[in-house]
C-alpha positions in Angstrom: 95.3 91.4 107.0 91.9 93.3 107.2 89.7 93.2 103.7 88.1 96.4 104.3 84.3 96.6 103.4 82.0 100.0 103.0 80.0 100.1 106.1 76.0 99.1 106.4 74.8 101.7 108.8 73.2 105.1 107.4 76.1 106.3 106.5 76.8 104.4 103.6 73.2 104.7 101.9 73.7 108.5 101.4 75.9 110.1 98.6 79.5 110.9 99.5 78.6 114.4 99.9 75.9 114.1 102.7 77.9 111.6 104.5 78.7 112.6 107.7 81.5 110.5 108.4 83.0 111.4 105.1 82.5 115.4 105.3 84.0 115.2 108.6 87.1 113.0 107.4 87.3 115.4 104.5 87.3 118.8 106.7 90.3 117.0 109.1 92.5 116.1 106.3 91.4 119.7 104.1 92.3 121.6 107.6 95.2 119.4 108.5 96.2 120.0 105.1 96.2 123.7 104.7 98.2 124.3 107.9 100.8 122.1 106.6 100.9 124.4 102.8 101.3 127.5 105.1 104.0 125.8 107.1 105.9 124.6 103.7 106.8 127.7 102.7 107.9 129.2 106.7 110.0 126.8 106.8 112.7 127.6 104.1 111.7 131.6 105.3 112.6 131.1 108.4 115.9 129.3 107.9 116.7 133.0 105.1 115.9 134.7 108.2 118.3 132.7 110.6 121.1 132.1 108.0 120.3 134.3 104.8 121.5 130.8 103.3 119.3 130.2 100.4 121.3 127.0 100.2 119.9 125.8 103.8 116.7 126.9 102.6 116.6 124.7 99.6 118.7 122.2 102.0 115.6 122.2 104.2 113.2 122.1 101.6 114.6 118.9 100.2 114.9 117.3 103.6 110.9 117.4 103.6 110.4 115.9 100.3 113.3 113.3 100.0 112.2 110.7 103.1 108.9 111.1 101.6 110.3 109.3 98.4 112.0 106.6 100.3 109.1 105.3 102.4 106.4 105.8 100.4 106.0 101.8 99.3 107.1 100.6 102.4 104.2 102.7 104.2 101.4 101.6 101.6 102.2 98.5 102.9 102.0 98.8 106.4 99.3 101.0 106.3 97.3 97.9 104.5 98.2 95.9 107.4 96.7 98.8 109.9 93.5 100.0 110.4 92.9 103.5 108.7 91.7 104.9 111.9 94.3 104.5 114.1 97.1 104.8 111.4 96.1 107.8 110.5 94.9 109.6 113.8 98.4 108.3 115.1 100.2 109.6 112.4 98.4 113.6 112.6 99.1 113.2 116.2 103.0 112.7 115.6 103.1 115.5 112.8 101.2 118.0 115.6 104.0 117.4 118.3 106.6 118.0 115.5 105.2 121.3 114.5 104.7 122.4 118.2 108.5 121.8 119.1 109.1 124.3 116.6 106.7 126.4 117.5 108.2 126.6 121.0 111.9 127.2 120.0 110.6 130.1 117.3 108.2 131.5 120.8 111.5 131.6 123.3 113.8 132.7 120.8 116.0 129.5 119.7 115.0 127.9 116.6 117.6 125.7 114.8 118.1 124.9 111.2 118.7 121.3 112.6 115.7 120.9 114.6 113.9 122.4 111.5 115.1 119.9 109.6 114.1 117.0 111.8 110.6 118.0 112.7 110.2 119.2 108.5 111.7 115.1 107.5 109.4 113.9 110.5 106.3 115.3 109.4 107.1 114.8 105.4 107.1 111.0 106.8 104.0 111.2 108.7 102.4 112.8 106.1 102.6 110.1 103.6 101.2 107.6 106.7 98.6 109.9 107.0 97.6 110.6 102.9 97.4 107.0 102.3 95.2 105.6 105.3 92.9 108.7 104.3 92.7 107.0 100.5 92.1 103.7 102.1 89.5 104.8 104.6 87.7 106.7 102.2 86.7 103.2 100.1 85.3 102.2 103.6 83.0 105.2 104.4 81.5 105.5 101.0 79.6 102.7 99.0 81.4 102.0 95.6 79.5 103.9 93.1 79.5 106.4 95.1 83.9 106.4 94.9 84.1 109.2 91.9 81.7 111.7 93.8 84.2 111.4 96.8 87.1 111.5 95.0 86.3 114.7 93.1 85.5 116.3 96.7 88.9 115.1 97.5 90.5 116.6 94.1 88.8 119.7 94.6 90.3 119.9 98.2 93.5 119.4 96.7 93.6 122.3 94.5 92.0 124.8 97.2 94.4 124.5 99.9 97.1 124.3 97.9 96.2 127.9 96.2 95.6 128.9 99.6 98.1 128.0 101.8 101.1 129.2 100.2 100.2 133.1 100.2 98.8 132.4 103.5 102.0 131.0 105.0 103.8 134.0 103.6 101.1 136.3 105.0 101.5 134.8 108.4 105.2 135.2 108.5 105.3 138.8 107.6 103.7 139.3 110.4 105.1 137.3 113.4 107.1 134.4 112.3 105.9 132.0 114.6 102.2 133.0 113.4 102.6 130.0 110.3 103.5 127.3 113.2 100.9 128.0 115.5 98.5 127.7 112.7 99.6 124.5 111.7 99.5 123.1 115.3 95.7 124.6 116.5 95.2 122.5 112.2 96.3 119.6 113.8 94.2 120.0 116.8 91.1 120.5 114.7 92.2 117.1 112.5 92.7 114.9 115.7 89.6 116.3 117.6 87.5 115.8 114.3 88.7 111.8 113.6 88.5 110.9 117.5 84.9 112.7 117.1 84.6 109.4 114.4 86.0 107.0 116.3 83.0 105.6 118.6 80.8 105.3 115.3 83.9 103.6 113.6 84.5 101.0 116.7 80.7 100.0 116.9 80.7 98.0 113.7 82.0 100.2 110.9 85.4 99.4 111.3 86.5 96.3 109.7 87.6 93.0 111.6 91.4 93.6 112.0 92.1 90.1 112.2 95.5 88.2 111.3 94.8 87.0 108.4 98.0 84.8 106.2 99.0 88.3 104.4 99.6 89.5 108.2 102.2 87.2 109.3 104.2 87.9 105.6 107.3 90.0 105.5 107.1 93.4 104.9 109.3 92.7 101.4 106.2 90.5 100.6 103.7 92.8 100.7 105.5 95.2 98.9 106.4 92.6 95.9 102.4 91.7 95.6 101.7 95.3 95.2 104.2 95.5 92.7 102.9 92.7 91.0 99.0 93.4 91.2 99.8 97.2 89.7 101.8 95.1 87.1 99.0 93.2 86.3 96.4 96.4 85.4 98.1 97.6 82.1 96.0 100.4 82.2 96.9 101.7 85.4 100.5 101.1 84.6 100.7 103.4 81.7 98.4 106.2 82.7 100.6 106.3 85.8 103.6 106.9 83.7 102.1 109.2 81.2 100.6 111.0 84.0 104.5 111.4 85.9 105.9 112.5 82.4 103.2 115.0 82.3 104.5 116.2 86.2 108.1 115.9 85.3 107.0 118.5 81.9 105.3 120.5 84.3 107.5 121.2 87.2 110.8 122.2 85.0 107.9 124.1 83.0 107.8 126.1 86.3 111.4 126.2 87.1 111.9 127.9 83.6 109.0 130.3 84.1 110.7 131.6 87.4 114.5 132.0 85.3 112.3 133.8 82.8 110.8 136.3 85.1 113.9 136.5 86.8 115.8 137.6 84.0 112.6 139.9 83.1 112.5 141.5 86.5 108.7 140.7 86.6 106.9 141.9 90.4 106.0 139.1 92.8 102.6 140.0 92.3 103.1 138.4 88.2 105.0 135.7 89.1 102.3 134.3 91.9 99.3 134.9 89.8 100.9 133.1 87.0 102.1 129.8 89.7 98.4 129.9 90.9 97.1 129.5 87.6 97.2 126.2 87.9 95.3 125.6 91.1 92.6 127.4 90.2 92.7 125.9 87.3 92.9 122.1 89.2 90.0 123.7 91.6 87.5 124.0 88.7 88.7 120.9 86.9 87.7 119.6 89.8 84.3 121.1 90.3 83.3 120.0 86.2 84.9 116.6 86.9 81.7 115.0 87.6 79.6 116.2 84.8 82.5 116.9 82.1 84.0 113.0 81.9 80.4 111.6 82.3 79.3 113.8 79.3 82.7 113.1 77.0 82.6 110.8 74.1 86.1 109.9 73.9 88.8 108.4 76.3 89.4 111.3 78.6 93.2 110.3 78.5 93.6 110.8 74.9 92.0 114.5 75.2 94.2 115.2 78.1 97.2 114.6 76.5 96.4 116.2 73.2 95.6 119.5 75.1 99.2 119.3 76.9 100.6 118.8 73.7 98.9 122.1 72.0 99.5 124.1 75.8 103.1 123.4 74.8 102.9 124.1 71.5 101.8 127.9 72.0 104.7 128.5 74.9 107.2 127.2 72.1 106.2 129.1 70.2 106.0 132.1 72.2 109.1 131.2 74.0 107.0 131.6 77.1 108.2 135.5 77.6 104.3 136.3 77.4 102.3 136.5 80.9 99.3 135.9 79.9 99.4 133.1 77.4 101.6 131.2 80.5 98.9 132.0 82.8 96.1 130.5 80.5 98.1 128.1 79.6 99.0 126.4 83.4 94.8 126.8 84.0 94.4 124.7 81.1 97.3 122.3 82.6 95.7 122.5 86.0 92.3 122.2 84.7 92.9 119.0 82.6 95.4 117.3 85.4 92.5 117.3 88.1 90.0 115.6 85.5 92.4 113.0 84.9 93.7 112.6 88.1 90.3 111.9 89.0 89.8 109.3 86.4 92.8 107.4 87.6 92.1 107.0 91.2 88.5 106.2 90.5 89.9 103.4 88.1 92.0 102.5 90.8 89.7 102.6 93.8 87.1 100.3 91.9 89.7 98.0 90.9 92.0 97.5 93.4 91.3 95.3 96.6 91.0 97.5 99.2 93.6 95.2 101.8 96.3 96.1 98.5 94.6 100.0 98.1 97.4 101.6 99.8 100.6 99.4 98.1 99.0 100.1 94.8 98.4 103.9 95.3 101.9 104.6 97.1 103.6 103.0 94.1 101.9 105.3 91.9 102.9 108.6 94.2 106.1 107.8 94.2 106.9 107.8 90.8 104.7 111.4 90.9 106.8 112.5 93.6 110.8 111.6 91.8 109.0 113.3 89.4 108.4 116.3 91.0 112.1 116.2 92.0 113.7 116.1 89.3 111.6 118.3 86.9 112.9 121.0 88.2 116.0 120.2 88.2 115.9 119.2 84.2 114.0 122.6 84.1 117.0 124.7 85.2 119.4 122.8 82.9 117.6 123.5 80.1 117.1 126.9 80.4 120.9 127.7 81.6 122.0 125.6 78.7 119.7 126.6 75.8 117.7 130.0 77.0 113.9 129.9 77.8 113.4 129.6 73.6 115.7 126.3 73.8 113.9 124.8 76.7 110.5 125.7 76.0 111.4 123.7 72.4 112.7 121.3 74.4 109.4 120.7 76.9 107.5 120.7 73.7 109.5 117.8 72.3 109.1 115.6 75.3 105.3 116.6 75.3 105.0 114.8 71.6 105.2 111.6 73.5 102.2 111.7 76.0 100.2 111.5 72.6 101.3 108.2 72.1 101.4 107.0 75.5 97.7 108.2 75.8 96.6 106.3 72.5 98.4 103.0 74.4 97.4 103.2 77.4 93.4 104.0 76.7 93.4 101.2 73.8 93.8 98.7 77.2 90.3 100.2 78.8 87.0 99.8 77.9 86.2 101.7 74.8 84.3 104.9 76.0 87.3 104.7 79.1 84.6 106.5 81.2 85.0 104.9 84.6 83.3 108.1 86.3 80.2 107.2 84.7 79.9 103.6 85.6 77.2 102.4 88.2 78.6 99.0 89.7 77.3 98.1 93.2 79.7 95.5 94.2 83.7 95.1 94.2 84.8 92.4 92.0 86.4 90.0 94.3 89.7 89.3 91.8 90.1 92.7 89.9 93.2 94.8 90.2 96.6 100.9 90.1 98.6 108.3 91.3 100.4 111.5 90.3 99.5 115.6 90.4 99.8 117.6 87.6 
C-alpha cells in the first residue's frame, strides 16, 4: 500500500491557500460539485414531469443516496490502496459520461425514469470514490500544519455550493429541462481538464511510490476491519462522530417537520427556501470564522457546540416552531456551529490518522452521517403526523438533551483546551490514530 507523504517541491512550503496545486484541486471538486447540487434536484423534477409520480421522484431520489450507503467503507478502502490521482480523475470521468447519457435522451426527446435511475445510482457511487480520494489527496498537497487552513477552504466550499446549487438547478429547469444536465456535464469537463492539468507535476515526484506493500496483497475484508479497529482505537473520534450523527439525525427530521409545518400553514416557496438556506449560509460563515473563532475559544469547542444545539432547540419547543424567523435564526446558528465543528473533527482526524488508513477512517465516519441523513427524515415525519409540530418539536428537544452529555464525554478524552486548529506540529506521528454534516 502507498504511505502517502506531503510533497517537497514549492508547493508544499506555501500556505494551503497560495498553493497552486491545492486551489486548482479545490476549484475542480467546488465546480464538479455545484453541477452535481443543480442536477440533484432535476432529477426528481424531471421524473414529476415524465410521470407526475411524486413516488418515482422520491423513488429516484433514494436510488442516489442508498448505494452511496452500501459502498462507502468498502471504497475508503480501495481508495487507500489507489493513488488519489487516478482514483479520483477516473471516478469524475465515469460520473461525466453518466450525466451526458442523460443529457442526450432529455436533447432527442426520450428520457427514462430507469435510465435516470441508473446514471443518478452510478454517479451517487462515483461520487463517494471521488469525495474520499479528494480527502486523501489533500494531506498530500498540503504540509501538516497547514491541514486546518485547507480544510476550512474545503468547509467553506461545502456550504457555498450547496446554497447555490439547489435554486440554481431549479432555475435551469424552468427554463429548458435539459439546461441542469448540460451544466453538470461542461462541470465535469472543467473538473477532469483541471486534475489532468495536475497530473505532470503530480507524476514528476509529488505523487507517492505506489508500491505493493504487505497491506496490498490483504483482502479487501482486511482493510476494512483495520479501519474499523484504528477508528476504535481514537475514543475521541469515536464519540464526536456519533454525537455529531445524532446532531444530523436531529437536524434532518428538524427539516422534515419545518416543511409539514409550512405545509399545513400554506407558507410561499419564497419562506420556505429562505428558511432551508439558513443553514448554509450559516455553514458558509461558520466556515469563514473557523480559523480565528476555535483558535481564540477557551473551552472544548465540542462542549459549546452542543450546548448551543440544545438552547436552538429549546426556543423551537417552545415556540412550536410555527414562527419564521426564530426557525430561520435558529438553522444559521445550527449551520454556523456544524461547519466549526466539522472542521475540528476532520482536522483531528487528518493529523491523526495515517494517511494509507485516511480514507477507511473517514468513510466509516460518513457513513454513519449519511444513515443518518436517511432516516431523520423519516423519524421527522412520524413525529409530526403522530404528535403535531408542538409534539415533535418536544420531542427533537428531548433527544437534543443528550448531545450535552455526549459532548462532556467525548472532549474529557482530548487534550484539555481540545483546540486541534490551533496546534503547530510539523511532522505526522508515525503510530497515532477518525465525519458527518450538520
Amino acid at each position: 500500500m502507498a504511505t502517502l507523504t506531503a510533497p517537497e517541491g514549492a508547493a508544499a512550503t506555501v500556505p494551503a491557500g497560495m498553493n497552486p496545486h491545492f486551489r486548482r484541486l479545490l476549484r475542480a471538486s467546488s465546480v464538479s460539485m455545484l453541477g452535481s447540487h443543480v442536477t440533484t434536484i432535476a432529477y426528481p423534477l424531471l421524473v414529476l414531469r415524465l410521470t407526475s409520480s411524486p413516488f418515482e421522484a422520491g423513488w429516484i431520489a433514494f436510488a442516489a443516496l442508498a448505494p452511496s450507503i452500501l459502498v462507502y467503507v468498502p471504497a475508503g478502502a480501495l481508495v487507500d490502496r489507489w493513488d488519489p490521482w487516478r482514483a479520483m480523475l477516473a471516478s469524475e470521468v465515469g460520473r461525466g459520461v453518466a450525466i451526458a447519457a442523460v443529457a442526450v435522451t432529455v436533447g432527442i426527446g426520450v428520457p427514462s425514469v430507469p435510465l435516470l435511475t441508473a446514471a443518478a445510482v452510478v454517479e451517487g457511487i462515483l461520487e463517494v470514490f471521488s469525495a474520499l480520494a479528494e480527502r486523501r489527496w489533500v494531506g498530500s498537497l498540503v504540509r501538516r500544519d497547514e491541514v486546518p487552513s485547507a480544510l476550512v477552504r474545503i468547509e467553506a466550499r461545502n456550504h457555498v455550493v450547496l446554497v447555490a446549487g439547489r435554486p440554481l438547478g431549479g432555475l435551469l429547469f424552468g427554463i429548458e429541462p435539459i439546461l441542469p444536465f448540460l451544466a453538470d456535464v461542461a462541470s465535469f469537463a472543467y473538473s477532469v481538464t483541471a486534475l489532468a492539468r495536475i497530473k505532470q507535476w503530480w507524476s514528476s515526484g509529488a505523487r507517492a511510490e505506489v508500491a505493493p506493500g504487505p497491506t496490498s496483497r490483504t483482502r479487501l475484508g482486511n482493510d476494512i476491519w483495520n479501519g474499523l479497529c484504528r477508528l476504535r482505537e481514537d475514543r475521541f473520534a469515536c464519540l464526536v462522530i456519533i454525537l455529531f450523527s445524532v446532531g444530523t439525525f436531529i437536524f434532518q427530521a428538524l427539516i422534515m417537520i419545518f416543511l409539514a409545518d409550512a405545509h399545513a400553514q400554506k407558507l410561499s416557496a419564497l419562506v420556505i427556501g429562505i428558511v432551508l438556506a439558513a443553514s448554509g449560509i450559516g455553514g458558509a460563515l461558520g466556515s469563514v470564522a473557523a480559523s480565528r473563532l476555535l483558535r481564540r475559544v477557551r473551552y472544548p469547542w465540542i462542549r459549546l457546540q452542543a450546548f448551543v444545539w440544545f438552547l436552538g432547540f429549546a426556543v423551537l419547543a417552545l415556540q412550536a416552531g410555527r414562527h419564521v424567523l426564530p426557525m430561520a435564526l435558529v438553522m444559521a446558528i445550527l449551520g454556523f456551529t456544524g461547519a466549526l465543528g466539522n472542521i475540528e473533527l476532520d482536522t483531528h482526524l487528518m493529523r491523526n490518522v495515517e494517511k494509507d488508513m485516511l480514507a477507511r477512517v473517514t468513510s466509516i465516519g460518513r457513513l454513519v452521517a449519511l444513515v443518518a441523513c436517511a432516516i431523520g427524515p423519516v423519524f421527522g415525519g412520524i413525529l409530526s403526523q403522530e404528535f403535531g409540530v408542538q409534539g415533535a418539536m418536544t420531542g427533537l428537544f428531548l433527544i437534543t438533551a443528550a448531545l450535552p452529555v455526549l459532548s462532556f464525554v467525548a472532549s474529557s478524552t482530548a487534550e484539555p483546551r481540545g483546540h486541534s486548529v490551533d496546534r503547530q506540529e510539523t511532522a505526522m506521528p508515525d503510530t497515532t490514530i477518525p465525519v458527518g454534516e450538520s
